[in-house]
Backbone as JSON Lines, residues from 0, in Angstrom:
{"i":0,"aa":"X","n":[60.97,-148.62,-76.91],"ca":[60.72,-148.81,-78.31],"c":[61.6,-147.93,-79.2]}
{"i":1,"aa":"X","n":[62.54,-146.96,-78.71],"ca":[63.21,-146.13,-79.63],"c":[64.52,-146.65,-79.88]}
{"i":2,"aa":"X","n":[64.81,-148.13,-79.19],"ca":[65.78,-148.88,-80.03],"c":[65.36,-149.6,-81.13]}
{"i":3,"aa":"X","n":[64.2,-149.86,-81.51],"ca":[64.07,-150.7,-82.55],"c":[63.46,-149.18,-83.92]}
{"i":4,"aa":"X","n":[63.24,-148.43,-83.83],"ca":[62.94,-146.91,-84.53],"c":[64.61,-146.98,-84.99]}
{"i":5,"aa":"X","n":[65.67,-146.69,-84.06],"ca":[66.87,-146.57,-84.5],"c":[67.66,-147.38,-85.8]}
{"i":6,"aa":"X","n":[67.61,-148.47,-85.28],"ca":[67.99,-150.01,-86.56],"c":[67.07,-149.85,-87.35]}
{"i":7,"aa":"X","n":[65.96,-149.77,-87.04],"ca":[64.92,-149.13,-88.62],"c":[65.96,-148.34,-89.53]}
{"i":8,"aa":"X","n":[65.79,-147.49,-88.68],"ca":[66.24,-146.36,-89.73],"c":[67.95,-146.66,-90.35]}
{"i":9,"aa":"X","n":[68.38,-147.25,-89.81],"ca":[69.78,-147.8,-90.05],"c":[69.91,-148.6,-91.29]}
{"i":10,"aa":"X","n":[68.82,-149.61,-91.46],"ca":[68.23,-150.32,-92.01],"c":[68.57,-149.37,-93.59]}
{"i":11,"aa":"X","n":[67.69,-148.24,-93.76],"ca":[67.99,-147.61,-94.72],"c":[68.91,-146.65,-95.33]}
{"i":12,"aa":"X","n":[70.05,-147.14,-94.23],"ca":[71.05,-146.26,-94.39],"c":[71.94,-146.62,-95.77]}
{"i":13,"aa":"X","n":[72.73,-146.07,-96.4],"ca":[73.35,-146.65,-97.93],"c":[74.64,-147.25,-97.2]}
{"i":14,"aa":"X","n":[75.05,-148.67,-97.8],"ca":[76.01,-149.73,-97.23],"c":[77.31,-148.89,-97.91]}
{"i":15,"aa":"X","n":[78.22,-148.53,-97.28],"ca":[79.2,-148.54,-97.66],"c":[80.33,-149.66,-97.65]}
{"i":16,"aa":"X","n":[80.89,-149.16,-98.62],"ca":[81.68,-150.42,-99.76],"c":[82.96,-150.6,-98.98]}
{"i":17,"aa":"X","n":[83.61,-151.46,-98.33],"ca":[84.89,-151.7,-98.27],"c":[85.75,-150.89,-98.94]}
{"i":18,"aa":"X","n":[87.46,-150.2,-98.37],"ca":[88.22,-149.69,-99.39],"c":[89.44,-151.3,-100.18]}
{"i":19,"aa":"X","n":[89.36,-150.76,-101.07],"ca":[90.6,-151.66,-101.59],"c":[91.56,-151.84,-100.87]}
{"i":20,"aa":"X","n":[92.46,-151.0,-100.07],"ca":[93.1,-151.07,-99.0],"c":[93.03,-151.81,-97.77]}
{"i":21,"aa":"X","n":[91.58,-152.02,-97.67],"ca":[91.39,-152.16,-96.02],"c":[91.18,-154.54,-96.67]}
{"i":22,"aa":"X","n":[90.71,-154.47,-98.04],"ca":[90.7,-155.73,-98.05],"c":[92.48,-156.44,-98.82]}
{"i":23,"aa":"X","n":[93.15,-155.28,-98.81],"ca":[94.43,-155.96,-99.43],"c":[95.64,-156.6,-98.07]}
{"i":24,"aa":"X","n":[95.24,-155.5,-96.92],"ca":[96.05,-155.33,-96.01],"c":[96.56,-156.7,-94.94]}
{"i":25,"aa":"X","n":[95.05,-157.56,-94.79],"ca":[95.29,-158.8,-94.59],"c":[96.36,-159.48,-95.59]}
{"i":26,"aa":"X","n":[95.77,-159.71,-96.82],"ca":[96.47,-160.53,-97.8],"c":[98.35,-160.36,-97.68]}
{"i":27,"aa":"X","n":[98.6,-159.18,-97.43],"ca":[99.88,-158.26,-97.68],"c":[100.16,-158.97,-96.75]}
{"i":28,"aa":"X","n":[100.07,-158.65,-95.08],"ca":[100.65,-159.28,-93.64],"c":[100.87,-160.93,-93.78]}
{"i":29,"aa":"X","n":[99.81,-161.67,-94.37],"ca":[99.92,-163.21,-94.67],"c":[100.92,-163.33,-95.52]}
{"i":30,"aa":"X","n":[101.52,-162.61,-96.32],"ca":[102.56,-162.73,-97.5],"c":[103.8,-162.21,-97.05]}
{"i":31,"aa":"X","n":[104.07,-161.37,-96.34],"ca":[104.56,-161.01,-95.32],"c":[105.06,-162.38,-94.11]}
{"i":32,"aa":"X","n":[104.35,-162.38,-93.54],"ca":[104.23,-163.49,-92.6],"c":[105.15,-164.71,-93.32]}
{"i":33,"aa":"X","n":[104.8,-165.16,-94.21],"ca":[105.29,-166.71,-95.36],"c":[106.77,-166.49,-95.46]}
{"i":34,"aa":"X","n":[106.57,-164.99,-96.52],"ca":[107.63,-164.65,-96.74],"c":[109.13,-164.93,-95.6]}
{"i":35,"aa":"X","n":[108.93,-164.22,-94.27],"ca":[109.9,-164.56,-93.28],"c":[110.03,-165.46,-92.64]}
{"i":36,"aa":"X","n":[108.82,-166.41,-92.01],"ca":[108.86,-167.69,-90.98],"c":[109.61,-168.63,-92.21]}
{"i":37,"aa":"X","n":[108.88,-168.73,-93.42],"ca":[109.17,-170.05,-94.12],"c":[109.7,-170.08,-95.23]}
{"i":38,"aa":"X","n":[109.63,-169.08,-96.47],"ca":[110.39,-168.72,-97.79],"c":[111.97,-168.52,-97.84]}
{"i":39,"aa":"X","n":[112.33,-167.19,-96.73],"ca":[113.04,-167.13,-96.43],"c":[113.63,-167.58,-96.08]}
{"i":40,"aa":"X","n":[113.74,-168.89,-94.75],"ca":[114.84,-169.86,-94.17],"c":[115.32,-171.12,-95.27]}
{"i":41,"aa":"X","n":[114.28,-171.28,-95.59],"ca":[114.06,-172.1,-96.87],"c":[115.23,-172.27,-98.09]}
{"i":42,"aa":"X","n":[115.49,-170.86,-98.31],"ca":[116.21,-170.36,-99.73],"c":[117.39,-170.2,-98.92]}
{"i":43,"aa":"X","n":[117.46,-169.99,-98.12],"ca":[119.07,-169.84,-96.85],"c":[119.22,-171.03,-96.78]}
{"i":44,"aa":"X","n":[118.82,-172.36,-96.51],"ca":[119.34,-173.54,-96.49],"c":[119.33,-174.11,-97.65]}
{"i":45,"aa":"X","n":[118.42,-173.82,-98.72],"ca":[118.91,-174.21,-100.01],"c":[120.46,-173.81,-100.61]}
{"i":46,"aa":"X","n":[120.46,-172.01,-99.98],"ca":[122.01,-171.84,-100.55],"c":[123.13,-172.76,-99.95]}
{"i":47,"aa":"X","n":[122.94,-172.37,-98.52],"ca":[123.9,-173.39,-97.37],"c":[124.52,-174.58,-98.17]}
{"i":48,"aa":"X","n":[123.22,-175.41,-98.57],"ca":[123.65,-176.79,-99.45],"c":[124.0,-176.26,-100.52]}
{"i":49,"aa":"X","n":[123.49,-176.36,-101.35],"ca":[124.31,-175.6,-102.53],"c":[125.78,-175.51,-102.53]}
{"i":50,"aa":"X","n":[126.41,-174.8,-101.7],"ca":[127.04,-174.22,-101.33],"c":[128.48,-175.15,-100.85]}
{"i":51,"aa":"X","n":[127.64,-176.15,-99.96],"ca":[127.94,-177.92,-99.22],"c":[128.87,-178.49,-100.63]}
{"i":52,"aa":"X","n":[127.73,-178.55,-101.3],"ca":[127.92,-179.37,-102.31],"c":[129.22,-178.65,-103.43]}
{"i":53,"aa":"X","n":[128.81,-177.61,-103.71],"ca":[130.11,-177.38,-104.93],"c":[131.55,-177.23,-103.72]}
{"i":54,"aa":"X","n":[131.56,-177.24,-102.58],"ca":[132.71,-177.54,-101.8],"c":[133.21,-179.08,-101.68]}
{"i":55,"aa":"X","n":[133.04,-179.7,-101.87],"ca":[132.95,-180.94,-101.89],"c":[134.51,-181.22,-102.41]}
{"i":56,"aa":"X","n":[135.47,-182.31,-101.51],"ca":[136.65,-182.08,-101.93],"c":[136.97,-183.86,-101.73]}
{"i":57,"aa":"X","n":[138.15,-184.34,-102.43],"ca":[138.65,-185.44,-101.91],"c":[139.16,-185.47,-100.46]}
{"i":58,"aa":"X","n":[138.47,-186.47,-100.06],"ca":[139.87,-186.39,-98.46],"c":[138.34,-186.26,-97.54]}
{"i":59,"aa":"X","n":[137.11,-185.11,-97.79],"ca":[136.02,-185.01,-96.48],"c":[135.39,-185.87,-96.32]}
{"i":60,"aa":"X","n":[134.99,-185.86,-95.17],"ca":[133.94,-186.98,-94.29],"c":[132.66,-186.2,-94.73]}
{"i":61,"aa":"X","n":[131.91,-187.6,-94.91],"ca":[130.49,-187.07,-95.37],"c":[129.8,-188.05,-94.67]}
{"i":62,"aa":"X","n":[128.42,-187.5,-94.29],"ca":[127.27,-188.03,-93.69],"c":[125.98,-187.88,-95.66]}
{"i":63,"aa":"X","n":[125.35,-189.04,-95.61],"ca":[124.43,-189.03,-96.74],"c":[122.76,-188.7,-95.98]}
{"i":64,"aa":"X","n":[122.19,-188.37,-97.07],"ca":[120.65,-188.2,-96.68],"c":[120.61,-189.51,-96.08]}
{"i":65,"aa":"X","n":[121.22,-190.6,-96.52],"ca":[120.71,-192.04,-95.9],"c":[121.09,-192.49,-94.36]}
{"i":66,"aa":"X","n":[122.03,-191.61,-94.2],"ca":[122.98,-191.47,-92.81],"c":[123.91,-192.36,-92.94]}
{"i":67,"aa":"X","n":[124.59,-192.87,-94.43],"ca":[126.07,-193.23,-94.81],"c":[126.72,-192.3,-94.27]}
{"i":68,"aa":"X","n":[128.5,-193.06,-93.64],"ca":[129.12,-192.42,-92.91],"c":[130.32,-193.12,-93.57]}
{"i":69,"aa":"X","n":[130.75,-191.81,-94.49],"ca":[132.35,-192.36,-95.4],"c":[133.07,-191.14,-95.76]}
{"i":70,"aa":"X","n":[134.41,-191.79,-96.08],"ca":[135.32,-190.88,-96.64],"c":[135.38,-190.36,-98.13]}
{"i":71,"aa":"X","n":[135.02,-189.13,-98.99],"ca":[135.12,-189.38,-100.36],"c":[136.5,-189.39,-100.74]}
{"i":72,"aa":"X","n":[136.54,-190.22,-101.94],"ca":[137.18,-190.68,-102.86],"c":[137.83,-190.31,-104.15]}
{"i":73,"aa":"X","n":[136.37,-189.65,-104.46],"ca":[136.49,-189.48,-105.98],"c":[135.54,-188.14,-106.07]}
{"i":74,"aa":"X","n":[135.68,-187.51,-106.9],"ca":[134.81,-186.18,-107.35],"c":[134.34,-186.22,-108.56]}
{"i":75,"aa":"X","n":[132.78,-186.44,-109.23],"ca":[132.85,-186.11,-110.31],"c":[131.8,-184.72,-110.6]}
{"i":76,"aa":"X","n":[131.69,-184.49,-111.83],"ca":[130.25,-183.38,-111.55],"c":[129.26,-183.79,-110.87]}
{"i":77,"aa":"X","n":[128.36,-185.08,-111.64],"ca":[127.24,-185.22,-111.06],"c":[127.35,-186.47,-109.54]}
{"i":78,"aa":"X","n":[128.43,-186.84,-109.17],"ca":[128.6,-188.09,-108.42],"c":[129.84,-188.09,-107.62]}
{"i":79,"aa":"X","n":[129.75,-188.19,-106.32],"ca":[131.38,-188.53,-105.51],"c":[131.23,-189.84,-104.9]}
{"i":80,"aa":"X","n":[132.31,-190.39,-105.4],"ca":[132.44,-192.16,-104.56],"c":[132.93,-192.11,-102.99]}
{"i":81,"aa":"X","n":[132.46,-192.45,-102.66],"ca":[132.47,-192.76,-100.83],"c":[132.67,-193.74,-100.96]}
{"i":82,"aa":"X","n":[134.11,-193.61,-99.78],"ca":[134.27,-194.61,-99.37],"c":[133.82,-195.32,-97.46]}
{"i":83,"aa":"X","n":[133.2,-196.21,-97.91],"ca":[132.39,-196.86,-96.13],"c":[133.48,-197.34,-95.24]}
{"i":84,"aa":"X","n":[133.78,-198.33,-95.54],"ca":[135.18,-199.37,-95.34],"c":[136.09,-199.58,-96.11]}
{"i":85,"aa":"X","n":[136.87,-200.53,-95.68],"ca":[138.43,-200.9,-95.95],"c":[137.96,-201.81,-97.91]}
{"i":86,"aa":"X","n":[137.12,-202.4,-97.77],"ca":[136.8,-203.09,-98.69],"c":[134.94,-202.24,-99.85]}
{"i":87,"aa":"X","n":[134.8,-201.17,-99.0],"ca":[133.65,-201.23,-99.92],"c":[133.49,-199.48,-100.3]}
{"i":88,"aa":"X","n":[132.76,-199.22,-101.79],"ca":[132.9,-197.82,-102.2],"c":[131.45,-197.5,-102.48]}
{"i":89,"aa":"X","n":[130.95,-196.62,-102.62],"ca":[129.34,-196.27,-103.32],"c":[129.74,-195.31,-104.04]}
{"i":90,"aa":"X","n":[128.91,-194.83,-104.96],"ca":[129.04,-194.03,-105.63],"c":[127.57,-193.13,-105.32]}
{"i":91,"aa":"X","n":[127.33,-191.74,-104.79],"ca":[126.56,-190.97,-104.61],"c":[126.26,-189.84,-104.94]}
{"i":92,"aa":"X","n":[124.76,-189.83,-105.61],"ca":[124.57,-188.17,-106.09],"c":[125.53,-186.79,-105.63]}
{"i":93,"aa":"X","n":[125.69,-186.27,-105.84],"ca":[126.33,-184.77,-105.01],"c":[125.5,-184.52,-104.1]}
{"i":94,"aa":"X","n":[124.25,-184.1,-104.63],"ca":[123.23,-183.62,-103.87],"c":[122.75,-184.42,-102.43]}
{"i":95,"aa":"X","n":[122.87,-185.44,-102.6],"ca":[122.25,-186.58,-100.99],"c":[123.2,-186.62,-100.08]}
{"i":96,"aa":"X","n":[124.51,-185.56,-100.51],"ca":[125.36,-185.26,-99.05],"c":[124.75,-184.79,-98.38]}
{"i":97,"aa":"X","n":[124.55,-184.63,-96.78],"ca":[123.98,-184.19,-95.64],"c":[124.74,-183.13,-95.44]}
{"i":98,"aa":"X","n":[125.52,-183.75,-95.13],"ca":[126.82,-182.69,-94.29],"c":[128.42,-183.18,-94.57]}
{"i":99,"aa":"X","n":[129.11,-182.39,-94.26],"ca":[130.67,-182.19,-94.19],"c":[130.91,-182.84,-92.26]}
{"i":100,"aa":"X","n":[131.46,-183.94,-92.07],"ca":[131.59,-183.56,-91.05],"c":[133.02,-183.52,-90.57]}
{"i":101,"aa":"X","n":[133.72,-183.18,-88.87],"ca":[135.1,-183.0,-88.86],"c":[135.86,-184.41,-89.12]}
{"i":102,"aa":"X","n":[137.06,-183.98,-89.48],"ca":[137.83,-185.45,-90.52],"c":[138.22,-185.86,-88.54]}
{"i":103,"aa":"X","n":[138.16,-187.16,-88.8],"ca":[138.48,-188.06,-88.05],"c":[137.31,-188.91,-87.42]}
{"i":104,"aa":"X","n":[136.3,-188.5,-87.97],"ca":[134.63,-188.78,-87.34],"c":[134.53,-190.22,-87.82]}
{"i":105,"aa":"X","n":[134.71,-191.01,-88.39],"ca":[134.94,-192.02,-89.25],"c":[135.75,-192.91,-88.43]}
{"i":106,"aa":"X","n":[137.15,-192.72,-87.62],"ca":[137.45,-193.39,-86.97],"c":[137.08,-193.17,-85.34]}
{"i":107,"aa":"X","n":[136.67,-192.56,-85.01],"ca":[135.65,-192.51,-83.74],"c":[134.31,-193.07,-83.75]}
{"i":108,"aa":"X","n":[133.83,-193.19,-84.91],"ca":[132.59,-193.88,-85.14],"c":[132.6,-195.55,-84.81]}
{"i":109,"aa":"X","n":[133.85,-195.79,-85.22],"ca":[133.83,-197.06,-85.86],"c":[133.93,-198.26,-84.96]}
């Protein structure tokens, strides 16, 4: 019976309060955590493109978000014309370039 006397008395013991610290420290590691797995790679491939894009020259092979596979043409600010084939051109955002890929990919593809 002098385990249940014990928790009695426990019972009336005064609750102490959490420190501010001890409930921030989770929050911090989860922000932490975001910050490196996913924020971070994130803003590195945003620059990457970025980056894609104001390089952007007459003459490169480009792959599109759509997986168009052409030569550009033309450069403007907001738009470079690709060319697909012998007979056909698009005209495409800057931004929906994929990639740069090596020049000659276009006739190995084809």
């Amino acid at each position: 019976m002098d385990f249940l006397i014990a928790s009695a008395m426990a019972q009336n013991a005064p609750a102490q309060q959490p420190s501010v610290w001890g409930s921030l420290i989770p929050l911090i590691l989860i922000v932490v955590i975001f910050w490196f797995l996913l924020i971070r790679p994130q803003m590195k491939r945003n620059k990457e493109h970025r980056e894609l894009v104001a390089g952007l020259s007459v003459g490169d092979e480009v792959v599109s978000a759509g997986g168009l596979l052409g030569k550009i043409t033309e450069v403007g600010d907001s738009f470079v014309s690709v060319k697909l084939d012998d007979n056909v051109t698009v005209k495409l955002q800057r931004h929906s370039v994929a990639q740069v890929v090596p020049k000659g990919t276009m006739d190995s593809a084809g």
